[in-house]
N, C-alpha and C positions, 0 to 999 in steps of 0.2 A: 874501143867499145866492142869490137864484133870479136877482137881476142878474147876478151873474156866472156861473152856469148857464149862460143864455142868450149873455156874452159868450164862454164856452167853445164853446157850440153853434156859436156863428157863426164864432168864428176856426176851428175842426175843419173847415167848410163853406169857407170863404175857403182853407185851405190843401191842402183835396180838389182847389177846382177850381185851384188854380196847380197844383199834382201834373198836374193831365189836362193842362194848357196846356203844360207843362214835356214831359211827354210827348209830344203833339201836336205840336210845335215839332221835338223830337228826332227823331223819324218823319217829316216832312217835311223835317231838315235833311239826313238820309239817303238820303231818295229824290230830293232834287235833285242833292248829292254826286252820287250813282251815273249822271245825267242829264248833267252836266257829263264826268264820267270817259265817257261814251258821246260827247258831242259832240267831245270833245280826239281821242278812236279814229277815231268820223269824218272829224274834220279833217285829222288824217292820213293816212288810206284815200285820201281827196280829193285831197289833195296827191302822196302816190305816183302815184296815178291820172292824174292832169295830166301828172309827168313821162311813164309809160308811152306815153299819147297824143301827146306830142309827137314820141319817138324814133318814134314807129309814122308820123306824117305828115309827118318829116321824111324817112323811108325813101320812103314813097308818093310823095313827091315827087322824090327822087331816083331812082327807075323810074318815073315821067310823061316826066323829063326826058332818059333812055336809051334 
């Protein structure tokens, strides 16, 4: 009886700390999610940005050349 006590105690113990792992995991698969969804926003920004700059210094250069 107190063997398997003890094999209770420990599987209780073994399935506490997967519970925290399981959590831990789930809370950093979120806060990268939300990192990635921020770099894709950037990448974009980036990319508008590029074009804006180009029409701006293809004007600047066509008034150098006026």
């Amino acid at each position: 009886m107190k063997q398997r006590d003890g094999e209770l105690v420990q599987l209780q113990t073994e399935l506490a700390a997967a519970e925290r792992s399981r959590l831990e995991t789930q809370s950093e698969v979120a806060r990268l999610a939300a990192r990635a969804q921020r770099a894709e926003e950037l990448a974009d920004e980036v990319a508008q940005l590029r074009t804006a700059y180009t029409a701006v210094e293809q004007k600047h250069q066509t008034m150098l050349t006026v």
